[in-house]
C-alpha positions as CSV (number, residue, x, y, z in Angstrom):
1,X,3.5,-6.7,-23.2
2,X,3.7,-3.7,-21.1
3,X,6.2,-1.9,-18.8
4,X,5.7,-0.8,-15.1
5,X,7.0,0.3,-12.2
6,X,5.8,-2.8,-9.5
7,X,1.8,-3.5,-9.6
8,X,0.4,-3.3,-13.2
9,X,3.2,-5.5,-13.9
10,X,2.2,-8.3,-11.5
11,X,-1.1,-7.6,-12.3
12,X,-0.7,-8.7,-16.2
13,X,2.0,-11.8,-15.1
14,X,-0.3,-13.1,-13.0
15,X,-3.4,-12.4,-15.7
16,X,-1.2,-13.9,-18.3
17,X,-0.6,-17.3,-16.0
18,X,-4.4,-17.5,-15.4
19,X,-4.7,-17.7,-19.2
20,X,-1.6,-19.6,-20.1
21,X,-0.3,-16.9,-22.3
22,X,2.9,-15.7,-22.8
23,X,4.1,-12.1,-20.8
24,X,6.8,-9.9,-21.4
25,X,7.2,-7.0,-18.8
26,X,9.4,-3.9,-19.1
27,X,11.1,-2.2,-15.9
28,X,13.2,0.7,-15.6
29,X,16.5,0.5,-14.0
30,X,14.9,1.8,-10.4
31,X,12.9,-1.4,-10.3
32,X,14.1,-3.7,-6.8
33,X,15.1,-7.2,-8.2
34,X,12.8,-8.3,-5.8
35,X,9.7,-6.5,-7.4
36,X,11.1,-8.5,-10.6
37,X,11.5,-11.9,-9.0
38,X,7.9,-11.7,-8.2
39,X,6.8,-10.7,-11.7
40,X,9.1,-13.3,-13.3
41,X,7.5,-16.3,-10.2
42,X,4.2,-15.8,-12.6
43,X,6.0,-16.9,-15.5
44,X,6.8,-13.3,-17.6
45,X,9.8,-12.3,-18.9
46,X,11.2,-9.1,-17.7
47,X,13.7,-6.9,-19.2
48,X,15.6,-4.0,-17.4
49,X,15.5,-0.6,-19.9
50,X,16.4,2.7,-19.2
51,X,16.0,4.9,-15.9
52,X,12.5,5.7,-16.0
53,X,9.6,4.0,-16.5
54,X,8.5,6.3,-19.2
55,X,12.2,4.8,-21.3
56,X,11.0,1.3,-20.4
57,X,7.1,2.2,-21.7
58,X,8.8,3.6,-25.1
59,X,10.7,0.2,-25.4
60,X,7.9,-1.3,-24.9
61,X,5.7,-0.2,-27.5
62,X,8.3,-0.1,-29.8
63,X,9.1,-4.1,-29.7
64,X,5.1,-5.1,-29.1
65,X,4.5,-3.0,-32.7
66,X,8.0,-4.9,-34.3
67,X,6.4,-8.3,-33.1
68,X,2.8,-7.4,-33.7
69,X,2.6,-8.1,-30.1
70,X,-0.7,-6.8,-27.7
71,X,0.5,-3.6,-25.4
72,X,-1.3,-2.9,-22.3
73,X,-1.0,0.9,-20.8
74,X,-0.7,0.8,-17.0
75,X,-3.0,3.8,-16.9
76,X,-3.9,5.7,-20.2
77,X,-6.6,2.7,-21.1
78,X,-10.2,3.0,-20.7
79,X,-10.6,-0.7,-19.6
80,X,-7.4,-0.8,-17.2
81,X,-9.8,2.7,-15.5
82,X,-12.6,0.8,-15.5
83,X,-11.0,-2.1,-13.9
84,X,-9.4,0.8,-10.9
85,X,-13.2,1.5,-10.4
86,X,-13.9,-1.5,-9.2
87,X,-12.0,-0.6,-6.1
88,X,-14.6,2.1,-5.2
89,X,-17.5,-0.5,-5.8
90,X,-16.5,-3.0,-3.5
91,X,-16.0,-0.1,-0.9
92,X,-19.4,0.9,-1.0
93,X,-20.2,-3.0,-1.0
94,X,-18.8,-3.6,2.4
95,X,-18.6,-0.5,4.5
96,X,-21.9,1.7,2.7
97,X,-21.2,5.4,2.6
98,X,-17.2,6.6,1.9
99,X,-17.5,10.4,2.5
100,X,-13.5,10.7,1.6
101,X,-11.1,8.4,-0.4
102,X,-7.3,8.8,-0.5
103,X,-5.5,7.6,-3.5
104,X,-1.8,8.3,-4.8
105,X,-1.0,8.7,-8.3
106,X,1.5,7.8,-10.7
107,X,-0.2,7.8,-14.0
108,X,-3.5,8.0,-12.7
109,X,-5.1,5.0,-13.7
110,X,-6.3,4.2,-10.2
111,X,-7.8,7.3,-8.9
112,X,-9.7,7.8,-12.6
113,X,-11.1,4.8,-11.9
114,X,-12.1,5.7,-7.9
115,X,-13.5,9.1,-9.4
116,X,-15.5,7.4,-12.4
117,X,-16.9,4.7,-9.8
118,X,-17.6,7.8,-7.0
119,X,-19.9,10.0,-9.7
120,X,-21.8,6.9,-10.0
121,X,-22.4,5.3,-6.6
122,X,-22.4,8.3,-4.8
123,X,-25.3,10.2,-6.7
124,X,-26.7,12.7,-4.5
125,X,-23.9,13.0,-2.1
126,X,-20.5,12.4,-3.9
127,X,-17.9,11.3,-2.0
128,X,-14.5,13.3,-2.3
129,X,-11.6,12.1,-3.8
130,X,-8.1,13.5,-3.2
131,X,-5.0,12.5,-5.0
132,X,-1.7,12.1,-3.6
133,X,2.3,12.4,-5.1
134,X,5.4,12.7,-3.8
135,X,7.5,15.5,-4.7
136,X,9.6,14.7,-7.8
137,X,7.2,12.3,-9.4
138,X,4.4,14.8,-9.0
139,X,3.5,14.9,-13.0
140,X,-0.5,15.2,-12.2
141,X,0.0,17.5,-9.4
142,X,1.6,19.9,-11.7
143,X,-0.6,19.5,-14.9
144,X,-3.3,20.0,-12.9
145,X,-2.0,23.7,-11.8
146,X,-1.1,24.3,-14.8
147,X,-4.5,23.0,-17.0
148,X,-2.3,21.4,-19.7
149,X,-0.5,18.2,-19.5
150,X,3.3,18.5,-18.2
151,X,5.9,16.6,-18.7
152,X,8.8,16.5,-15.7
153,X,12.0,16.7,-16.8
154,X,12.8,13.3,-14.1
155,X,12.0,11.6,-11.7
156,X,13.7,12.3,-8.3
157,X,11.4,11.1,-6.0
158,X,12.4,7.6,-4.2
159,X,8.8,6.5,-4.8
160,X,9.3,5.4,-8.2
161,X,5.8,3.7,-8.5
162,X,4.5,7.0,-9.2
163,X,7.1,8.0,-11.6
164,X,5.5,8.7,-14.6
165,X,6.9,11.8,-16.3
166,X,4.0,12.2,-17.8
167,X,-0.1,11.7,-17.1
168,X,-1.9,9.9,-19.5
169,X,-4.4,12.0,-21.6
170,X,-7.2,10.5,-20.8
171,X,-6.4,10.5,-16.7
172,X,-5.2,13.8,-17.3
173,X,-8.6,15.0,-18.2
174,X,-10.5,12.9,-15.5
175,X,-8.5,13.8,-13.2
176,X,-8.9,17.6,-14.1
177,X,-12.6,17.6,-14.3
178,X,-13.1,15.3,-11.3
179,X,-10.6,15.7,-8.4
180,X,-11.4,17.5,-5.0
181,X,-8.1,18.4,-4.5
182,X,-4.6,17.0,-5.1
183,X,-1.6,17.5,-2.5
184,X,1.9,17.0,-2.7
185,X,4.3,15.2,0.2
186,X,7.9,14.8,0.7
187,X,10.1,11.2,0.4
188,X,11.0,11.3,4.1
189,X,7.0,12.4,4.7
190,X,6.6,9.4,3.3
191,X,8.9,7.2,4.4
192,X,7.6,8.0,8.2
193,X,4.8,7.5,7.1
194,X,5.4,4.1,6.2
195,X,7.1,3.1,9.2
196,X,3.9,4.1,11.1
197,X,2.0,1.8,9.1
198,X,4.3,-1.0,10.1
199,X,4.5,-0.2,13.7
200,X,1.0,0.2,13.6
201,X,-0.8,-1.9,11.5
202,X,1.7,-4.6,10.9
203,X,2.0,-3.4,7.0
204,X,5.1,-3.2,5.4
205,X,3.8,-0.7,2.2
206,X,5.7,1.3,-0.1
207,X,6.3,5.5,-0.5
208,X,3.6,5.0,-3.1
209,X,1.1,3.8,-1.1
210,X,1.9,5.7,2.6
211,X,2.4,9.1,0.9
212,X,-1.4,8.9,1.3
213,X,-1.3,8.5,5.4
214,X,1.4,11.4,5.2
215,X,-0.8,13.5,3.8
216,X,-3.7,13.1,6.3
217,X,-1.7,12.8,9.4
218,X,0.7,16.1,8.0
219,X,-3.1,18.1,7.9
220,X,-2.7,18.6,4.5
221,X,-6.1,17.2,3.3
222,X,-8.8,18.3,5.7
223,X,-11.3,16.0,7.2
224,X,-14.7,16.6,8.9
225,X,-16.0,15.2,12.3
226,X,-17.8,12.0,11.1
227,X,-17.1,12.0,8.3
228,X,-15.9,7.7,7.1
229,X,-12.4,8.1,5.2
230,X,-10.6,5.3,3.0
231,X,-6.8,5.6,2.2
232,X,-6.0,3.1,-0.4
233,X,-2.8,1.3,-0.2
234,X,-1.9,0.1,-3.3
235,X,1.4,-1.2,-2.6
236,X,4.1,-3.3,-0.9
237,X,6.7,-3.4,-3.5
238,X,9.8,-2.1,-0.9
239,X,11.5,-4.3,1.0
240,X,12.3,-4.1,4.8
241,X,16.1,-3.4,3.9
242,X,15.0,-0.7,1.0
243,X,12.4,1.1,4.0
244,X,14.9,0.9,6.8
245,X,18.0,2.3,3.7
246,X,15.2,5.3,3.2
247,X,14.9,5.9,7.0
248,X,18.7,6.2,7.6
249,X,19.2,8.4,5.0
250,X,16.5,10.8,6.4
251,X,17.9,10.2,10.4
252,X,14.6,9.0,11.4
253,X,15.1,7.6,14.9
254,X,12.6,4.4,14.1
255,X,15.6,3.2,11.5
256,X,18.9,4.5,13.1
């Protein structure tokens, strides 16, 4: 059992199928029914609770403990950060040195795991790490300035893959320790972003996951001549209609 906002949920479905064991998945109200048609296509049952995925996360826990049930944390779990490091490893596996790495946060699972992974492989010569939120779900952004965990009072940002109220304690404190440097961008930074990406690239991503590109291309995280840079986008859980709904609403002239 667990609750998300898009990826950690079809992460455990499709986990769960592989082992032919049952999967129930919480969702807050924000969730696409798209992004839960494709958790419920690996065979988990999803229920829709409250309007913010840290409501659906205190569902959650409540039922898995009333039906002695297993809970997995999206983030605040020292295997689900190991698992993110991984990402960092097979980096260094294929393209050798990563002077820069770009990674969004929600809960900061992911780029705990990236910073974890970067201490080790990059002994020596450590590779930077910057993290990445959208204003309104920007929990780590402002714990971080702060130096004590924060809680927002809501979400506002469209990007609700990052909308954790709340960082986990034990992200929080990587994170702290860790982290080059963590910047904040707008929804309709992002959302340009992201329509860059498909004219591009050919990827249709979320606000989650191009909030990173607005950051580099908007010169708010500085780069060095040479120097090899990795943005990680890690995730396509909008839809065309949802992207093109975000780009009207912001008069950008690729969606009008």
């Amino acid at each position: 059992m667990t609750a998300t906002g898009g990826n950690h949920g079809l992460a455990l479905a499709y986990a769960a199928s592989q082992l032919s064991v049952p999967a129930h998945v919480y969702v807050p109200e924000s969730t696409s029914d798209a992004r839960q048609e494709l958790i419920r296509d690996y065979g988990a049952e999803v229920t829709v609770h409250g309007r913010s995925w840290d409501e659906a996360n205190k569902r959650a826990i409540e039922v898995a403990n009333e039906q002695d049930r297993v809970y997995v944390h999206p983030f605040n779990d020292r295997a689900m950060i190991t698992g993110a490091a991984t990402v960092f490893k097979e980096l260094v596996e294929q393209i050798g040195r990563v002077d820069l790495v770009v990674a969004s946060i929600g809960g900061g699972g992911l780029i705990s795991g990236i910073l974890s992974a970067a201490d080790h492989y990059s002994a020596g010569g450590a590779s930077r790490v910057i993290g990445v939120e959208t204003l309104g779900a920007d929990s780590m952004y402002q714990s971080v300035k702060e130096g004590r965990l924060l809680e927002l009072p809501a979400i506002s940002s469209i990007a609700t893959s990052l909308g954790a109220r709340k960082p986990g304690s034990l992200t929080y404190d990587i994170v702290h320790r860790k982290v080059t440097d963590l910047v904040t961008v707008s929804d309709e930074e992002a959302v340009a972003a992201a329509f860059d990406l498909l004219e591009h690239e050919k990827l249709l991503v979320e606000p989650a996951a191009s909030c990173c590109l607005a950051a580099l291309t908007g010169g708010k995280i500085p780069v060095k001549r040479g120097e090899k840079v990795v943005i990680i986008i890690c995730g396509a859980n909008s839809s065309l209609q949802e992207l093109l709904k975000w780009g009207r609403s912001f008069n950008l002239d690729w969606a009008l």
